[in-house]
TORBARO-947228 format. One line per field, with one value per residue: residue number from 1; x, y, z of N, C-alpha, C in turn. Coordinates in steps of 0.02 Angstrom, whole numbers, plus 50000, padded with zeros to 5 digits. Layout:
nr = [NUM,...]
n.px = [X,...]
n.py = [Y,...]
n.pz = [Z,...]
ca.px = [X,...]
ca.py = [Y,...]
ca.pz = [Z,...]
c.px = [X,...]
c.py = [Y,...]
c.pz = [Z,...]
# end
This chain:
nr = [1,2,3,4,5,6,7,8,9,10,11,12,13,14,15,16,17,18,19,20,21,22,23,24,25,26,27,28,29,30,31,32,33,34,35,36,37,38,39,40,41,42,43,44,45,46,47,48,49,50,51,52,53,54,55,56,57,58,59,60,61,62,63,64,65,66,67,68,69,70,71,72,73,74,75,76,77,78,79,80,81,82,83,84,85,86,87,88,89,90,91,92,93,94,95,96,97,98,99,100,101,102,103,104,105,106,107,108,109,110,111,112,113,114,115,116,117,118,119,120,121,122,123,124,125,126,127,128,129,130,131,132,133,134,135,136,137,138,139,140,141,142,143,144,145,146,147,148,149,150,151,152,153,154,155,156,157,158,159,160,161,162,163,164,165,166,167,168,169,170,171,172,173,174,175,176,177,178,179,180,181,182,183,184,185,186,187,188,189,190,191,192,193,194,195,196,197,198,199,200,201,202,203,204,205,206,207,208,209,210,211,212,213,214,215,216,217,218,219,220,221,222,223,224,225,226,227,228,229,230,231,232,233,234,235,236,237,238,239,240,241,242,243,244,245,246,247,248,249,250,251,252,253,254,255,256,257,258,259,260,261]
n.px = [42284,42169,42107,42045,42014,41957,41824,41686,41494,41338,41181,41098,41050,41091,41188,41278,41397,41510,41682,41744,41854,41961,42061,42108,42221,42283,42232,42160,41996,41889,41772,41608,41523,41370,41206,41028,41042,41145,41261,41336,41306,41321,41441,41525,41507,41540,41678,41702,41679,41547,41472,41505,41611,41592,41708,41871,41961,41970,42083,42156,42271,42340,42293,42192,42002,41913,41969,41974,41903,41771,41811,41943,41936,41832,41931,42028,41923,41797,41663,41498,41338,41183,41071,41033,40990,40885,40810,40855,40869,40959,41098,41216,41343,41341,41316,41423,41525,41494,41574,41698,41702,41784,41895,41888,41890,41768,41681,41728,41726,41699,41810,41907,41991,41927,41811,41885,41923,41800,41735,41840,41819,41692,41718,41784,41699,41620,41540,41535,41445,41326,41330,41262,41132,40982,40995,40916,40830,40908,40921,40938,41064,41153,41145,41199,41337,41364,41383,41508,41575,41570,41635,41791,41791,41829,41937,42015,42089,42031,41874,41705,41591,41390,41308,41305,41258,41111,40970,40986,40995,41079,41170,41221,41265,41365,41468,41482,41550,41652,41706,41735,41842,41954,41979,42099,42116,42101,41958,41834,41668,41506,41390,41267,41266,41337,41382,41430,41536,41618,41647,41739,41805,41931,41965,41863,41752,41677,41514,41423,41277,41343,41461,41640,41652,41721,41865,41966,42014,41869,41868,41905,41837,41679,41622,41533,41524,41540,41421,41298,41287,41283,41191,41113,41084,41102,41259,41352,41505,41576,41702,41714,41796,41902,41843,41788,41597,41440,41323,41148,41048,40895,40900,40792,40760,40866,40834,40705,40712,40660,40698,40841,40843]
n.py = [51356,51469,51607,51770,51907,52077,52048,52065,52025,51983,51997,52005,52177,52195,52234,52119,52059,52178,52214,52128,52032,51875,51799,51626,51521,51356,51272,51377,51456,51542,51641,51687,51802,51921,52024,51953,51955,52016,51956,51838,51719,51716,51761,51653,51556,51586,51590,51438,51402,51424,51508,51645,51770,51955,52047,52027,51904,51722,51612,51447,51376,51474,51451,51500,51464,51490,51424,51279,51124,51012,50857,50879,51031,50974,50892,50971,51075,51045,51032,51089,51124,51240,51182,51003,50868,50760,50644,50550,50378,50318,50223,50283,50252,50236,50377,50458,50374,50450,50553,50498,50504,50600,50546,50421,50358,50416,50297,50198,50071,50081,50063,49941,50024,50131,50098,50099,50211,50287,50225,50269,50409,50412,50355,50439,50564,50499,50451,50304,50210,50221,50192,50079,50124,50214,50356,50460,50453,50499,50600,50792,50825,50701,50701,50818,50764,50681,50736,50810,50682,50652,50734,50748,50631,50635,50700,50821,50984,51085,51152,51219,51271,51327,51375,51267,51253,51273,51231,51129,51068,51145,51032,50976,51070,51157,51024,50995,51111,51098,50990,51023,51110,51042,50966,51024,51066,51199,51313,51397,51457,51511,51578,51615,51633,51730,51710,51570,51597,51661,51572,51456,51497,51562,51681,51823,51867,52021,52067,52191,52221,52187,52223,52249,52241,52223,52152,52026,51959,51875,51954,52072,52107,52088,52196,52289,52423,52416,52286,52357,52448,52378,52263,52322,52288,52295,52246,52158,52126,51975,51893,51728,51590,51613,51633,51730,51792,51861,51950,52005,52132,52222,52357,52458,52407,52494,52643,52644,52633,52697,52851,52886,52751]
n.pz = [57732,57700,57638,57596,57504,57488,57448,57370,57334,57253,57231,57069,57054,57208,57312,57431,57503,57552,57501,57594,57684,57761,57847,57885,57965,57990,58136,58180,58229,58142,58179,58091,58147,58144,58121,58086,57888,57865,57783,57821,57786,57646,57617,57675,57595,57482,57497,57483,57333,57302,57274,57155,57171,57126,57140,57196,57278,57329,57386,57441,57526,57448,57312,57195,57242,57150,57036,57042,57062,57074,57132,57165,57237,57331,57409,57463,57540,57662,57684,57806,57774,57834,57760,57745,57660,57764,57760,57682,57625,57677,57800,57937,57906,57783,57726,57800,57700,57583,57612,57560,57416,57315,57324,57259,57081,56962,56937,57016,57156,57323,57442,57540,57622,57645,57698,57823,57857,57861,58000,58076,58072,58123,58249,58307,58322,58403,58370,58337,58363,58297,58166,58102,58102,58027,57936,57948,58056,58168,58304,58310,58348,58337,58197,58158,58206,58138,57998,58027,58054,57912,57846,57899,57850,57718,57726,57691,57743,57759,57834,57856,57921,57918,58024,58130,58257,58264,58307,58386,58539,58712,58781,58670,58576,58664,58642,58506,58446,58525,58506,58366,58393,58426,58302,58249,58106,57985,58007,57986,58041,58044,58169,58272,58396,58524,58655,58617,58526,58596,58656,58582,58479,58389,58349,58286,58165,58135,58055,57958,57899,57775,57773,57834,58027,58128,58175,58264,58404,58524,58624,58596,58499,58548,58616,58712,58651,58508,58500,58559,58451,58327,58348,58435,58549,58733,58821,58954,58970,59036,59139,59162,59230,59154,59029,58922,58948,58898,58975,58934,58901,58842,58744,58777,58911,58959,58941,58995,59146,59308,59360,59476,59501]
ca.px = [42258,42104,42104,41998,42033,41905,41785,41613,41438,41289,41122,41034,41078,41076,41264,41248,41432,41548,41749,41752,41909,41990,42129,42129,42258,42273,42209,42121,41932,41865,41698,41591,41436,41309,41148,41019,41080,41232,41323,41371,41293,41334,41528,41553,41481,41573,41734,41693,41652,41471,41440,41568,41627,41580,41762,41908,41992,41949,42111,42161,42339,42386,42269,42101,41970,41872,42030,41976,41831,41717,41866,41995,41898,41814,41991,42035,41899,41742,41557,41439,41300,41122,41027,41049,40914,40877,40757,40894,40853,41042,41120,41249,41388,41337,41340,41511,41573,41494,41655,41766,41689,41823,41962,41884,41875,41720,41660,41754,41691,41734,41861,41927,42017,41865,41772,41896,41916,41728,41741,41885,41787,41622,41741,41818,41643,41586,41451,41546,41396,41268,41350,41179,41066,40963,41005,40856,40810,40962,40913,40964,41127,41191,41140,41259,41412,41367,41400,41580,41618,41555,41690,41845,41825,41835,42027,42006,42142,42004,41802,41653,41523,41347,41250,41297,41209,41058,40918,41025,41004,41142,41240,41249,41287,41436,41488,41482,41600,41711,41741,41753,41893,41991,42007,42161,42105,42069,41881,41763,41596,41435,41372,41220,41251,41390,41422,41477,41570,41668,41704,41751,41819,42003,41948,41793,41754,41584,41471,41357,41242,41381,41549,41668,41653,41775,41906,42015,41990,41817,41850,41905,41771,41614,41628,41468,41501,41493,41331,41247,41270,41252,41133,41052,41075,41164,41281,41400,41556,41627,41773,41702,41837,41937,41827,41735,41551,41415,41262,41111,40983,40868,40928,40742,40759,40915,40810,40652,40724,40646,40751,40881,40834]
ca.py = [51422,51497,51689,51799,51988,52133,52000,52073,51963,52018,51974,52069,52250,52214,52200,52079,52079,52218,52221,52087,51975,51847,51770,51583,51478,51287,51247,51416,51407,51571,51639,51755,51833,51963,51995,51898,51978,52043,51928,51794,51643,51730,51751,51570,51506,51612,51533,51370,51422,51388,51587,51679,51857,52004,52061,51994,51849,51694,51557,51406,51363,51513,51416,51521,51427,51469,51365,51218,51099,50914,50828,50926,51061,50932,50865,51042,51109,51013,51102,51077,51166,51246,51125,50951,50815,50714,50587,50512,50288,50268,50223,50342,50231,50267,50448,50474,50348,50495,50584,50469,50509,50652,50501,50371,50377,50403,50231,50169,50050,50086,49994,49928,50059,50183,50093,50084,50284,50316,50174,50284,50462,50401,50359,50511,50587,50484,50425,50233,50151,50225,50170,50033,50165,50261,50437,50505,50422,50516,50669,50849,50833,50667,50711,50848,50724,50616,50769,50825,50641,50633,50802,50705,50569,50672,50707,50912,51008,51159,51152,51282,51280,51373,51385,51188,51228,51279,51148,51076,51081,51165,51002,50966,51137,51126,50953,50988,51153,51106,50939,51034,51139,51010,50947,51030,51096,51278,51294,51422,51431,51554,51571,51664,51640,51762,51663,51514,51606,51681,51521,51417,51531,51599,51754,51854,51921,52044,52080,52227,52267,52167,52244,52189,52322,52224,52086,52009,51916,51881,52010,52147,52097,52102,52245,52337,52481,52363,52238,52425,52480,52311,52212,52349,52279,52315,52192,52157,52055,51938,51832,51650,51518,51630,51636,51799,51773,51910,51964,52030,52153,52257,52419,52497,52407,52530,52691,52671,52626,52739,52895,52858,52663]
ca.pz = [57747,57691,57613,57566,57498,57455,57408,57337,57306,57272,57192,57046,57078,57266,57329,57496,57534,57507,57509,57649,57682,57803,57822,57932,57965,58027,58186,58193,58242,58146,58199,58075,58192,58137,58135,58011,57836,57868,57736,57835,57740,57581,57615,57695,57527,57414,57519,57454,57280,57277,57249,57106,57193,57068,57159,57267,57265,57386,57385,57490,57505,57379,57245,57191,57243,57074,56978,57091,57027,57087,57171,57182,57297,57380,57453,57490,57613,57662,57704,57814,57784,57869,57776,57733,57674,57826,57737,57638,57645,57696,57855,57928,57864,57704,57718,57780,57671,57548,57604,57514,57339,57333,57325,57213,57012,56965,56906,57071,57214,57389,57465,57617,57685,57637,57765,57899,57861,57878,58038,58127,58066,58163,58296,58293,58342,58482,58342,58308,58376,58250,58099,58056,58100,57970,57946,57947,58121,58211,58322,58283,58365,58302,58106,58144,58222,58064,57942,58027,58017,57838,57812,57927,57796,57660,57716,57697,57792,57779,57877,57837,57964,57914,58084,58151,58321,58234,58306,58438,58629,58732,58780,58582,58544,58657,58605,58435,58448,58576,58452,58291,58387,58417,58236,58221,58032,57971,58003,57976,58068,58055,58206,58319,58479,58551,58710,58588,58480,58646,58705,58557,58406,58415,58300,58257,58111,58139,57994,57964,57820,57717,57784,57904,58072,58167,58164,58327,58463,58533,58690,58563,58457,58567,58658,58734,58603,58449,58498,58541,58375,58282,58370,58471,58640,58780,58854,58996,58968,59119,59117,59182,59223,59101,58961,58909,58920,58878,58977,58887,58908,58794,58756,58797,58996,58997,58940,59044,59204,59353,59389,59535,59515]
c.px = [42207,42112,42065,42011,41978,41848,41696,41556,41384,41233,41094,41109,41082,41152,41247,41321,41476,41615,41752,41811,41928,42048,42148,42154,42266,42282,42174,42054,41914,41783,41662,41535,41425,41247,41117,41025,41125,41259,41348,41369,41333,41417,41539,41541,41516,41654,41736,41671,41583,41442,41514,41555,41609,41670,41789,41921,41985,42014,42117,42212,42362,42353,42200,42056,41931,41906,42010,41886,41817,41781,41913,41965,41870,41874,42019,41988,41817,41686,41519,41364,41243,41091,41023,40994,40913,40826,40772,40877,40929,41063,41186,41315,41406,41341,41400,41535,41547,41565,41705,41766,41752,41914,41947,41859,41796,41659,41666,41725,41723,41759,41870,41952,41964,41834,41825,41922,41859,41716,41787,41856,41736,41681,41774,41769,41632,41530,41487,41477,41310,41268,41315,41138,41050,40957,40958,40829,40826,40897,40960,41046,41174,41188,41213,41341,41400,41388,41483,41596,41620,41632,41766,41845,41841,41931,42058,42039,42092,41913,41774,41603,41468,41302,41240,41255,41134,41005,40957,41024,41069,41192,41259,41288,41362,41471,41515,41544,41663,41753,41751,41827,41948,42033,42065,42167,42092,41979,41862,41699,41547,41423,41332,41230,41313,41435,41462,41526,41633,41692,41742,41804,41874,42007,41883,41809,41681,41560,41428,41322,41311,41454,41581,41670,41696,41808,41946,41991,41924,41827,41870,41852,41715,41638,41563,41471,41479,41408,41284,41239,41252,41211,41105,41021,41126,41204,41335,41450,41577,41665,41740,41742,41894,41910,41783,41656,41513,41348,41204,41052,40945,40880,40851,40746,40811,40888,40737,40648,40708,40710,40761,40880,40932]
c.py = [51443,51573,51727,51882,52034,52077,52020,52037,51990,51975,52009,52114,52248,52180,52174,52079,52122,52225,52181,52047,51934,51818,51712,51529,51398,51297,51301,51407,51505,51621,51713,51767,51903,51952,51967,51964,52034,52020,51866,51715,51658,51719,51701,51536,51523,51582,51457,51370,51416,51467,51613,51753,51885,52041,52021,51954,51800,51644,51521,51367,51407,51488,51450,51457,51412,51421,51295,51205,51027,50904,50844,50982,51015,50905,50917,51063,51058,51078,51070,51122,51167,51195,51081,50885,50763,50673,50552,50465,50302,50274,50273,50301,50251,50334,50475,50430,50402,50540,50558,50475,50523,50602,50433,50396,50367,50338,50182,50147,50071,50047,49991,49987,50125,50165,50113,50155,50320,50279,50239,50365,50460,50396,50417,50583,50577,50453,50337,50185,50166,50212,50134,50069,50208,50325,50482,50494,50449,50586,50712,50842,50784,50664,50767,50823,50696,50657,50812,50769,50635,50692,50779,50643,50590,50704,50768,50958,51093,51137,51218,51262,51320,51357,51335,51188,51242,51199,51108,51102,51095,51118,50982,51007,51149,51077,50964,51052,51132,51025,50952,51062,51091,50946,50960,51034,51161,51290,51395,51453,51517,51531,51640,51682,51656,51744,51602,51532,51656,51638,51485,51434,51564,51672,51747,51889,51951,52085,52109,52258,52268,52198,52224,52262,52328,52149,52079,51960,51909,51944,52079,52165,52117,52128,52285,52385,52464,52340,52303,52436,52420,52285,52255,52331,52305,52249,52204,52117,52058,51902,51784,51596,51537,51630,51678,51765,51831,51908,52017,52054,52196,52338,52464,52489,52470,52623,52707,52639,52705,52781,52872,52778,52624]
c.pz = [57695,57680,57563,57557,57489,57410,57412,57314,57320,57214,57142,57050,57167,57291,57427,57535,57506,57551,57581,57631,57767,57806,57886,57912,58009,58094,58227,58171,58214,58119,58144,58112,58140,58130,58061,57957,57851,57808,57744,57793,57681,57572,57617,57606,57446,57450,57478,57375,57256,57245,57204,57143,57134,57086,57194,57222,57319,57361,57469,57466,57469,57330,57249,57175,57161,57023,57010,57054,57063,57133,57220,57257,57349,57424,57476,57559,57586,57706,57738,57833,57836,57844,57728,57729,57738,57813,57705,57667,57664,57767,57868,57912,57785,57698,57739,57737,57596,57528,57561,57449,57313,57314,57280,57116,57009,56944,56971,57138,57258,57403,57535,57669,57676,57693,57834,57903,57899,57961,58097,58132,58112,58239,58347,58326,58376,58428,58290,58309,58341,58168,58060,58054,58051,57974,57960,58025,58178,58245,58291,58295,58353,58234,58127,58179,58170,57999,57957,58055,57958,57819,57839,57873,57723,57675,57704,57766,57780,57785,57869,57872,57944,57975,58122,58205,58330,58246,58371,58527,58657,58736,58703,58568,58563,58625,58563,58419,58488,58544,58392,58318,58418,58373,58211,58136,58027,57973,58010,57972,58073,58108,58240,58370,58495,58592,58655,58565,58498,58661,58641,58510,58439,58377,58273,58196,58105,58057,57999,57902,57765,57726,57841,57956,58115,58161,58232,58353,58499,58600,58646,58530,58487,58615,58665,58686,58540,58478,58518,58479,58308,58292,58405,58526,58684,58819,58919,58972,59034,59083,59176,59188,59152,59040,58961,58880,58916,58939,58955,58920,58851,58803,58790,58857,58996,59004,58970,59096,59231,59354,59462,59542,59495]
# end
């Protein structure tokens, strides 16, 4: 489990998130949305200790992340971030077998069962059969199956998503969610796009100008009176095959529609 209390971060004099918390547990998929600066990058990253809170407390398992260092964290919760060199010389073997750092001394060669980790991780993806190919070579949507196998070999019972469907054509975009949520780990995920983050994510957490405005379920969550006042559209929710999806219009079509139209 993953927890976060009254957790404060800010830049300078310019506070970015204020008194935000969460609180997800294994095999929960949960989703932060808002709009761009809200907080959302900033929080996910102070989760993983890459940012120090000015307040709060962020642990995982009951253990503050900030007590956690190189290794140790790394076997705890894996990251995959917005953005990731994609010009690296190495094949994508070699970059999940990156994951295994996390489990060897540092002087230490990889071993046998490192490969047949990184071997069952690619598999694990649907991406076994790009394992010679050079990373850099991949399209948008298999760099990102090659970086949540690289985080499955890393052995991390906790996942941090920053924006994965960022760059990726819709069947990726599914793909790639509808196979992180069946990792069966604590995950995570930033995300834009509302419809995804109705179908995929078992809890919202919405973000506005750095505070939290609402927490639940995605149908409590995005409700036509929120995305008015946050995002400044108007929406519809339907239920689709049982899954709440959103339709979107601009709040101005709703104020200069013809009288009686």
């Amino acid at each position: 489990m993953i927890t976060a209390r009254d957790v404060s971060v800010g830049y300078d004099e310019h506070l970015v998130v204020d008194g935000v918390g969460l609180s997800a547990g294994p095999g929960e998929v949960v989703g932060l949305i808002g709009p761009n600066g809200s907080g959302k990058t900033t929080f996910l990253r102070t989760l993983y200790a890459a940012l120090r809170p000015r307040a709060g407390l962020v642990t995982v398992d009951d253990q503050p992340v900030a007590g956690l260092r190189g290794a140790d964290l790394a076997r705890r919760i894996a990251v995959v971030a917005q953005e990731t060199p994609s010009d690296l010389p190495v094949t994508v073997a070699d970059m999940v077998l990156l994951g295994r750092a996390p489990h060897s001394g540092a002087l230490a060669a990889f071993g046998r069962d490192d490969h047949r980790v990184v071997a069952a991780s690619l598999a694990r993806v649907g991406a076994r059969h790009l394992a010679e190919r050079r990373y850099a070579t991949l399209s948008g949507g298999e760099k990102q199956r090659v970086l949540v196998a690289r985080t499955l070999a890393q052995r991390a019972d906790h996942l941090l998503l920053d924006e994965p469907t960022n760059h990726l054509d819709i069947g990726y975009q599914h793909d790639l969610l509808r196979m992180v949520g069946r990792l069966d780990v604590t995950t995570v995920v930033v995300l834009h796009d509302l419809n995804l983050a109705a179908r995929y994510c078992t809890t919202l957490v919405a973000l506005h100008q750095g505070r939290i405005v609402a927490t639940g379920t995605p149908a409590e969550v995005l409700t036509p009176e929120l995305l008015r006042e946050v995002y400044r559209i108007e929406a519809r929710p339907m239920t689709v095959d049982g899954c709440l999806q959103l339709f979107f219009s601009p709040v101005e079509e709703q104020s200069t529609s013809p009288s009686g139209v």
